[in-house]
N, C-alpha and C positions, 0 to 999 in steps of 0.2 A: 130750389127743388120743389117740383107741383106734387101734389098730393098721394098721385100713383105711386112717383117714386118714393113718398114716404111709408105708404103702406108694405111696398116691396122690403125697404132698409129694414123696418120694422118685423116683418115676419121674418124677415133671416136672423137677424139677431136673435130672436124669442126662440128660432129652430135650435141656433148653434147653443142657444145657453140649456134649451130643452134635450138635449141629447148629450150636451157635458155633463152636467148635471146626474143625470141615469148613469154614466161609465162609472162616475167618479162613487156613485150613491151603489153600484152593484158590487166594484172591487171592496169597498168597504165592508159591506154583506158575508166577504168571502173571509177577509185578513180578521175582522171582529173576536169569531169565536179559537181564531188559533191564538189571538193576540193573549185574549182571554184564559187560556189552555195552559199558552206557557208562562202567564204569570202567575199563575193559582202553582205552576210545577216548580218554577223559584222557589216561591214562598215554601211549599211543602218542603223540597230538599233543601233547603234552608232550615226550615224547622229538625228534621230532620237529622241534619247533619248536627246543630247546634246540639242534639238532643243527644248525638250518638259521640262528639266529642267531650260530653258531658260525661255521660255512661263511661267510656273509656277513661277520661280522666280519673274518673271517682273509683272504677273496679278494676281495669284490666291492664291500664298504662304504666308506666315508671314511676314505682312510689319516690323518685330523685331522677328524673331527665339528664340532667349533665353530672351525678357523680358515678363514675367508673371505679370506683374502690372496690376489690373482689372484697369477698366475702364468700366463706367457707360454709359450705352447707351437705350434712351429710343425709345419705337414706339408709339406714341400717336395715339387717335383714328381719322378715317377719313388720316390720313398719306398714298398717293399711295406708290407702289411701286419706284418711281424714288423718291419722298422724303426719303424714305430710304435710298437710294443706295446713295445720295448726302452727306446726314449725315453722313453713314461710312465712305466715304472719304473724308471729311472736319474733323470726328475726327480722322482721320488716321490710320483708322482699317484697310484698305481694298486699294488695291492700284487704283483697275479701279471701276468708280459706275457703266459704261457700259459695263463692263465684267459681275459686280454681275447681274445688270437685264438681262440681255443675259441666262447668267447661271441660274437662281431663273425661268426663264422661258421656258428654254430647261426639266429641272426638274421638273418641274408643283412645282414650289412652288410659284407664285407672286399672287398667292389668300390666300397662308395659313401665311403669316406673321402676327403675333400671336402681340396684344395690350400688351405692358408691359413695366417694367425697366429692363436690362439685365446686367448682368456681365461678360464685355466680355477681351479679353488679343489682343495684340500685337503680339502674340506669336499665335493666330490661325489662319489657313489657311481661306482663303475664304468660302471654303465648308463647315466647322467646324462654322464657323457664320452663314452661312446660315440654317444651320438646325437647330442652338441654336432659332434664330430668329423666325423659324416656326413651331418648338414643342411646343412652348411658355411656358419654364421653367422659364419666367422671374417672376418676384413680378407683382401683375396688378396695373396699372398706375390709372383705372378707375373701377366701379362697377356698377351695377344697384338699383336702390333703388326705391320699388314700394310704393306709398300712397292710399292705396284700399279706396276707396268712401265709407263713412258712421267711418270710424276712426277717432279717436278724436287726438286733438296735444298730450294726453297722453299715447294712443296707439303707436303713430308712434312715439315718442321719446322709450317708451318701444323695440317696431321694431329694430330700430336703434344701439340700447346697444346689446340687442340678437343677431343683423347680424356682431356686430364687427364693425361697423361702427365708433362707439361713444365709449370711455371708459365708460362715465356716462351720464344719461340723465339731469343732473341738470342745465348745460347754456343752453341746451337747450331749458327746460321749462321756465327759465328763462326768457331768450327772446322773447318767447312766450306771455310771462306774461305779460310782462310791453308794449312790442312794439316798445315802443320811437325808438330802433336802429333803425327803419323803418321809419319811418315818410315822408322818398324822396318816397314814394308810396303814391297818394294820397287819394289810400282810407284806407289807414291807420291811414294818418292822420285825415283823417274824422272822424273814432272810436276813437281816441283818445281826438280830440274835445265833442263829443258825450257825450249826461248826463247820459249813460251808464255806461261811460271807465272804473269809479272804482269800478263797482259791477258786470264785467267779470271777468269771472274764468280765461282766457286766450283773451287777446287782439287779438292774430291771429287767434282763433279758426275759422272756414271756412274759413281761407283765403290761406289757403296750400292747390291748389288745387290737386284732387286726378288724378294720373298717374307714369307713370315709368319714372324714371329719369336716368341719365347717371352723376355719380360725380366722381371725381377724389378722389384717398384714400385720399389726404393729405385737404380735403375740409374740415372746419370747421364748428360750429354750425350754423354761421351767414350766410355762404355760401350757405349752404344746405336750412335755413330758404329763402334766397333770389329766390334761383333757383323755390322754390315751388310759392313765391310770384309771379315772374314774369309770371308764368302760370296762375295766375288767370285773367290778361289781355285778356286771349286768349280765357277765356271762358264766359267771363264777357263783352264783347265786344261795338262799339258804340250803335249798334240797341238794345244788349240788356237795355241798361240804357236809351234808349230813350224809352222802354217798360215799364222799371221802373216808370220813371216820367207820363206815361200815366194813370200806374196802382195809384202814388199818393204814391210810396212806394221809398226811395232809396235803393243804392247799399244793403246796412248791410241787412236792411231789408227784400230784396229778398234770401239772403243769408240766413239770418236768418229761413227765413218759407221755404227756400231750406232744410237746414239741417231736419227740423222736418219732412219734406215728407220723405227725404230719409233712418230715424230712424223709421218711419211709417208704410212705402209699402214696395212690389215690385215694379219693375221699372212697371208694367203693370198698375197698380194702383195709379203711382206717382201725374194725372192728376186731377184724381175722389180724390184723397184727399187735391191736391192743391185746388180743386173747393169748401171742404167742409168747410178748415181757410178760405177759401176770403169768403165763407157767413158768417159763424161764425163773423170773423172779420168785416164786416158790418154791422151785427146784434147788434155789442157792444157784443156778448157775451164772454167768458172768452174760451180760447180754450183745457183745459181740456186734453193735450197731457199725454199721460203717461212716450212718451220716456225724456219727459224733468225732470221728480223724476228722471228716470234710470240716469240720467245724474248728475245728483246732488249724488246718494247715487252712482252710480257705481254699480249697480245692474241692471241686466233685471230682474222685477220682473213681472209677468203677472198681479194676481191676487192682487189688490192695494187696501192699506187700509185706513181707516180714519187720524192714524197716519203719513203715505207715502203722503198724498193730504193736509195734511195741514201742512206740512213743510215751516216755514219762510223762502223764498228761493228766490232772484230776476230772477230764472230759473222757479221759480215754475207756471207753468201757471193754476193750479187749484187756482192761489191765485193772481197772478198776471193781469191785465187787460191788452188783446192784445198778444202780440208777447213779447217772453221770453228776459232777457239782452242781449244775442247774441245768435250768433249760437252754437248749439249741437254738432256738429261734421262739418267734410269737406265733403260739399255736392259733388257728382258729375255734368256735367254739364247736364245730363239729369235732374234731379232732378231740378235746377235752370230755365231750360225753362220749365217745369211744373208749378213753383213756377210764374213764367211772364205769363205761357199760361193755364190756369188751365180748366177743360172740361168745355166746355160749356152749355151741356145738363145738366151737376150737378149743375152749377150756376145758369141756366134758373128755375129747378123745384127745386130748392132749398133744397139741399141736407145739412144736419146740425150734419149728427153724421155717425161714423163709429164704426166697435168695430171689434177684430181679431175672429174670426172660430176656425181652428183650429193651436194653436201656430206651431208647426213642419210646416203647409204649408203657413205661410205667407197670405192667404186669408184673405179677411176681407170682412164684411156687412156693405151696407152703408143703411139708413135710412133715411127718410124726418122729421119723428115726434120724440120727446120725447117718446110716449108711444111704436111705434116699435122699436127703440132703447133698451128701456127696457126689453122689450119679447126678441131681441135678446140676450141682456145681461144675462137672463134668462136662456137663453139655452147653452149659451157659455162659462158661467163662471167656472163650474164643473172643462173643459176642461183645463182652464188657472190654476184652482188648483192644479192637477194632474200634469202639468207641471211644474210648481214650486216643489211642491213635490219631483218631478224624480230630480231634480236637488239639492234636496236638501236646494232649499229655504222655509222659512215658515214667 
C-alpha cells in the first residue's frame, strides 16, 4: 500500500470512529438523567414503602395475621368515641386507640359507630374494624320498646311477644298479676295493702307508665316490668300527690279515674270529662263508664246492653259505687293531670253526663240534666249501632 492509500484508510477510519463515538456519547446524554430519575424513584418507593409497612405493622395491621378466633366485642349505648377506641385496645384488637380515633376521624366515621355486639378476629386490620364497627352488622345490644298511653298490661305483653322481645307473654302477666315482686315501690305496695288487691285483674295495671323505653335484648320480664315502674315516679311527682291529698283521693285513685278519661276522650276533652266523675263522684252517683264493660269483656262495644251493664264485675261501674277496682289501662301523664286538674267551668255548672257523637271522631256531648243526656242519647245511638255492626259486633 503507497502512502495515498494510507492516508485514505487512515482518515476513514478516524471519520467512522469520529461519528460513532458522537451517536453513542449523545444517546448516552439522553438515557443518563432518566436512568438517574428512576433510580433515585426505587430507592424513594422503597424507602417508602419500607416505612409504610412499618407504620402499618406497628399501628394499623393485624395485632395476630393468621389467628381467626372471633372475639366478642360490644358498643353500648351513649359509649363516645374514645370509649371505644380504649376497649379495642385493652381487648387487643387494635394496636393504638389514638391511631383508630385519628383514623375513625380523618374518614368521618366517629358519628357513625353503630350500637351492637360484634364479631370481631385478631387477624383484621384496623380499617376492617372500623368499618365492621360502623355499618353496624353487629346483633343489637339494645332496642326500643314503646308503651302507647291507653294500652292495657295485656296489650303491651301481646306487643312484646310480636316485637320478639318476649318468647311468651306468661311471666309476664304473671308478674303483673300478683305484684308482690314489687313491693320496694311504694305505691305498689300500697295496692297490695289495699281492700282492692284481690279483685284486680292485674295489680300493675296503670302503673307501667306509657312512653319509649330503651332495653337491652338480654332484659327480662322483671327488668322490663321495672324500667316502666320507675317511670311512673316521674309522672306521678311530689306536687302531684300533694294535689292528690287536696282532691281527698290517693295515688291509685287518681290513677284509676286517670285511666277512664283516657279510654274516654281525646286528649281535648280529657278535662271536661275529668270534671264530669268529680261531680258524678260527689253526687254519690254510680259512674256508669262504658269503657270499663270493654274492659272486663275485651270488647269496644259502642251500643251497650242490659246484659253488658249488669255484669257481676268489681270493674263494673254500672254496678259498682264510685271508681272501678283499679285502673283500665296505663294512663298517660296528660290524662293524670286532668284526673288532679279537671275543668273548672264543668265542675262550677255541674256537668253530669257525657255520651260519644260520632264513634269514628271521638267527639262527645256533654249535658248538665238527665233529660238532655237522653235526647242526645236519642240522636246518637243509631250511630253507635251502625258502628258495631261495620265491625261486626252485635
Amino acid at each position: 500500500m503507497n502512502r495515498n492509500e494510507e492516508d485514505v484508510t487512515y482518515r476513514s477510519i478516524h471519520r467512522e470512529r469520529e461519528y460513532g463515538g458522537y451517536w453513542y456519547s449523545g444517546l448516552w446524554k439522553i438515557l443518563r438523567p432518566v436512568l438517574v430519575g428512576l433510580t433515585v424513584a426505587v430507592i424513594v418507593i422503597g424507602l417508602v414503602s419500607s416505612l409504610w409497612n412499618r407504620l402499618y405493622s406497628e399501628y394499623a395491621g393485624p395485632m395476630e395475621p393468621g389467628d381467626d378466633t372471633e372475639v366478642m366485642f360490644a358498643i353500648e349505648s351513649g359509649q363516645s368515641l374514645t370509649r371505644v377506641a380504649n376497649n379495642l385496645e385493652e381487648a387487643g384488637l387494635i394496636h393504638s386507640k389514638s391511631v383508630f380515633k385519628y383514623y375513625c376521624d380523618f374518614a368521618g366515621m366517629s358519628q357513625k359507630l353503630q350500637i351492637g355486639q360484634y364479631s370481631l378476629k385478631k387477624s383484621m386490620s384496623m380499617m376492617e374494624i372500623a368499618d365492621q364497627l360502623t355499618t353496624g352488622d353487629g346483633n343489637p345490644l339494645v332496642r326500643n320498646i314503646t308503651l302507647i298511653p291507653g294500652e292495657t298490661v295485656e296489650d303491651f305483653a301481646a306487643k312484646l311477644v310480636r316485637n320478639g322481645v318476649l318468647d311468651s307473654s306468661a311471666e309476664f302477666l304473671s308478674l303483673c298479676k300478683s305484684g308482690t315482686r314489687f313491693r320496694d315501690y311504694y305505691y305498689i305496695e300500697d295496692v297490695l295493702r289495699g281492700k282492692n288487691a284481690g279483685q284486680r285483674k292485674y295489680v300493675l295495671e296503670g302503673y307501667l307508665a306509657p312512653n319509649t323505653y330503651e332495653m337491652y335484648v338480654t332484659a327480662t320480664e322483671e327488668d322490663i316490668i321495672r324500667k316502666l315502674l320507675s317511670q311512673t315516679e316521674a309522672v306521678f311527682p311530689g306536687e302531684a300527690q300533694e294535689r292528690a291529698e287536696d282532691l281527698g283521693m290517693t295515688m291509685d285513685q287518681v290513677l284509676t279515674l286517670a285511666s277512664l278519661i283516657e279510654k274516654e276522650a281525646g286528649a281535648n276533652d280529657f278535662k271536661k270529662v275529668s270534671a264530669v266523675f268529680h261531680n258524678r263522684l260527689r253526687a254519690g252517683m254510680k259512674l256508669q263508664s262504658d269503657v270499663t264493660i270493654h274492659y272486663i269483656t275485651g270488647v269496644r262495644k259502642m251500643a251497650l246492653e242490659e246484659k253488658d251493664t249488669a255484669l257481676n264485675n268489681p270493674y263494673n261501674t254500672y254496678v259498682v259505687s264510685g271508681l272501678p277496682a283499679g285502673p283500665i289501662c296505663n294512663p298517660s301523664s296528660d290524662a293524670i293531670q286532668a284526673a288532679l286538674h279537671p275543668d273548672e267551668t264543668f265542675i262550677a255548672e255541674n256537668y253530669l253526663y257525657f255520651c260519644a257523637k260520632n264513634p269514628e271522631s271521638g267527639e262527645l256531648y256533654f249535658s248538665k240534666t238527665l233529660a238532655e243526656h237522653e235526647q242526645a242519647v236519642s240522636i246518637y245511638a243509631p250511630l253507635w249501632k251502625q258502628y258495631d255492626e261495620s265491625r261486626g259486633i252485635r
